[in-house]
Wavefront OBJ file of the C-alpha trace (Angstrom):
o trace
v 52.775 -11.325 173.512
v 50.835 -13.268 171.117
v 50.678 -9.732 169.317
v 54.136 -9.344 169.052
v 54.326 -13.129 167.618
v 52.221 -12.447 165.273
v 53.716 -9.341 163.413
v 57.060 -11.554 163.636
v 55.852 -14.628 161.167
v 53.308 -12.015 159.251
v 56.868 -9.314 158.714
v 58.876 -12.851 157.957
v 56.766 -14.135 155.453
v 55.830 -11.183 153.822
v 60.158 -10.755 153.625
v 60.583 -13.936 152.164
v 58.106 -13.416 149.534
v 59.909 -9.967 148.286
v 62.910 -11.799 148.435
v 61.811 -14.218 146.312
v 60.225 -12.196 143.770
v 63.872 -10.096 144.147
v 65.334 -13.276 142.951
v 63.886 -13.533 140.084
v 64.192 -9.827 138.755
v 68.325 -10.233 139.852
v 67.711 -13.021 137.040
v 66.398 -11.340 134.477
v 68.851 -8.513 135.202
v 71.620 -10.591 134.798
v 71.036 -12.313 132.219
v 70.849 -8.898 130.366
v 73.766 -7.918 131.454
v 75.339 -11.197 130.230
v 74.031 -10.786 126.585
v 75.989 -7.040 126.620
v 79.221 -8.626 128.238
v 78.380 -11.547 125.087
v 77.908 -9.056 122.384
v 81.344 -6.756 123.899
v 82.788 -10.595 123.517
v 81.886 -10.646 120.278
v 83.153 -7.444 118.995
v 86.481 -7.517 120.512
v 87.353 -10.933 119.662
v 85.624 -10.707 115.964
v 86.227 -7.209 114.646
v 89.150 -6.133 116.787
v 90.964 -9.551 117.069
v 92.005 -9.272 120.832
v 93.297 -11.918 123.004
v 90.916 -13.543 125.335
v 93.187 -12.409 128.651
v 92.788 -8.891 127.227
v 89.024 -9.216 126.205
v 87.832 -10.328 129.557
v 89.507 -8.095 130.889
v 88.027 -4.889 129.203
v 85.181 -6.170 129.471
v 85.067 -6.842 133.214
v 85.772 -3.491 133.363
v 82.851 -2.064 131.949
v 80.008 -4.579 132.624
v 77.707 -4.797 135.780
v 79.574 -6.142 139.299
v 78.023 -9.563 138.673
v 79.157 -10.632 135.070
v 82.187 -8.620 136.104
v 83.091 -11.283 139.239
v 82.494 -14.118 136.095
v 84.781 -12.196 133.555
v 87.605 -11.013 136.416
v 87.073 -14.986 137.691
v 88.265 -16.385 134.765
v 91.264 -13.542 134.001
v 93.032 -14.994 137.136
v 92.419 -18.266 136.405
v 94.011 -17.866 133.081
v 96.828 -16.129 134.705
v 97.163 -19.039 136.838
v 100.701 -20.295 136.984
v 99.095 -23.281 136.899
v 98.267 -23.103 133.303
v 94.841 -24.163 132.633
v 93.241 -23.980 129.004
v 90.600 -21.489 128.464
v 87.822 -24.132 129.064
v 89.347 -25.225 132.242
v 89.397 -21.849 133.622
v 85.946 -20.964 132.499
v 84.626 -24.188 134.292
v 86.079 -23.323 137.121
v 85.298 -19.539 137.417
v 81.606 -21.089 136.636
v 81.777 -23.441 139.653
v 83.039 -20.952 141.784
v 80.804 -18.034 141.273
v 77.471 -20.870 140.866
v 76.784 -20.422 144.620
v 76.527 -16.610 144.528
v 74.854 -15.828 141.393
v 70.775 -16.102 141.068
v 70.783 -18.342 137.887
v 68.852 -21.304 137.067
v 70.261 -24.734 136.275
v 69.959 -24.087 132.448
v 71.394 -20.920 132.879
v 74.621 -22.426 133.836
v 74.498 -25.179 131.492
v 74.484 -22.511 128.759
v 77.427 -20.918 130.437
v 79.174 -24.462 130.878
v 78.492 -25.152 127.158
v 80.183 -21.850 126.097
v 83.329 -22.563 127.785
v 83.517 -25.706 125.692
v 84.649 -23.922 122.726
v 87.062 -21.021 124.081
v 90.872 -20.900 122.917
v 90.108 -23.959 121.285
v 89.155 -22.914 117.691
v 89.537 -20.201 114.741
v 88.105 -16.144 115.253
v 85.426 -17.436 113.190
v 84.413 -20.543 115.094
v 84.925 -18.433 118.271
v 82.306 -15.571 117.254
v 79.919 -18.353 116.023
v 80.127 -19.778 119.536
v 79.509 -16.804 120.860
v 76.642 -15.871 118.533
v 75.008 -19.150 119.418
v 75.321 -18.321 123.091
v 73.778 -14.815 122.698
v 70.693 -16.517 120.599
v 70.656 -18.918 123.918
v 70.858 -16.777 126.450
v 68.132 -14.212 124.651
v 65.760 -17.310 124.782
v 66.888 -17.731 128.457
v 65.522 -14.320 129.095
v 62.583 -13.925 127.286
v 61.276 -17.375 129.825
v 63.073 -14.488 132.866
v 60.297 -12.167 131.682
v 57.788 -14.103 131.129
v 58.750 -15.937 134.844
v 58.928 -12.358 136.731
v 56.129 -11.085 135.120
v 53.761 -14.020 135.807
v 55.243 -14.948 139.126
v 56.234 -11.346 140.620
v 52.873 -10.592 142.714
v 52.303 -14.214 143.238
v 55.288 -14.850 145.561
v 54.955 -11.338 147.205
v 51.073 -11.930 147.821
v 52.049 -15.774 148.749
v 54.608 -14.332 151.467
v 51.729 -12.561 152.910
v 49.148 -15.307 152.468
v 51.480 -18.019 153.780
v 52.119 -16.090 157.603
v 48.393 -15.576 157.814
v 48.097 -19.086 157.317
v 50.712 -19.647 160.078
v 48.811 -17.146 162.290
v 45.252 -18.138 161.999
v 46.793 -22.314 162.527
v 48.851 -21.413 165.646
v 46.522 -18.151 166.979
l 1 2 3 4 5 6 7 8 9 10 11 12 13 14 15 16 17 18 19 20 21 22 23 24 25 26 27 28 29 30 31 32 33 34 35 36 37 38 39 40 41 42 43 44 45 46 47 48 49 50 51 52 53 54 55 56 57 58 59 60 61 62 63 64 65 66 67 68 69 70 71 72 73 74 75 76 77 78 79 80 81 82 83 84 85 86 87 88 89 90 91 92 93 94 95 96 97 98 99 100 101 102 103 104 105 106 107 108 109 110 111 112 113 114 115 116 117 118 119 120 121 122 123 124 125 126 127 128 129 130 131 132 133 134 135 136 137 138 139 140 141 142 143 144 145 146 147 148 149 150 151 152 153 154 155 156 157 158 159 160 161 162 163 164 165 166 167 168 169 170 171
């Protein structure tokens, strides 16, 4: 029995450290993927002049599941009979998909800041904003690399380490 206890905390801790370390390289990838959905941003609204209804919503279509429930997110709440300015619907398509998404704190302050500026300026201003917000989020994930990189092994071995520790303290 105390066997069968054993390979229980050892398999859960081990688990939680991949998932941990998982965490961190669903960060990094989506961050990436939000710098291509930034720079698609930046071509339709700056070269090609297209509505921000119509952006989003090519570029939801093409961009990974994540930054796609973000983009789609704020299409609808565009739509929204309610008729909420472009920064009101990206602050709430933020809140809402906050709880889901693997992002850090400053992540989403990044994203909050962006939403500051939409519909409410010139093309020009707009593609600066969105410049500015590439340069930020390219920052953000060179720190993602740096973080998984360093901090990878260390959760997976800590997972590992830590149900020993439970083991050898209750065993």
């Amino acid at each position: 029995m105390k066997m069968i206890g054993t390979l229980l905390v050892m398999a859960a801790s081990t688990f939680a450290g991949w998932i941990y370390s998982t965490l961190l390289k669903k960060r990094l990838t989506l961050l990436n993927a939000l710098i291509q959905s930034f720079q698609w941003l930046e071509t339709e609204i700056g070269y090609a002049s297209t509505p921000l209804v119509e952006a989003f919503t090519r570029i939801s279509g093409r961009t990974q599941e994540d930054v796609q429930l973000i983009f789609s997110t704020f299409v609808e709440a565009l739509q929204d009979p309610a008729g909420l300015t472009a920064d009101e619907a990206w602050q709430h398509c933020i809140k809402q998909n906050q709880e889901t998404l693997p992002l850090k704190a400053d992540d989403w302050a990044l994203l909050f800041d962006f939403g500051r500026t939409l519909g409410t300026t010139d093309r020009e201003h707009q593609v600066t904003a969105i410049r500015q917000t590439l340069e930020r989020l390219q920052l953000q994930t060179t720190g993602a690399t740096e973080e998984w990189k360093k901090n990878e092994r260390l959760y997976r071995y800590l997972g590992v380490a830590g149900g020993a520790l439970v083991v050898l303290i209750f065993y």
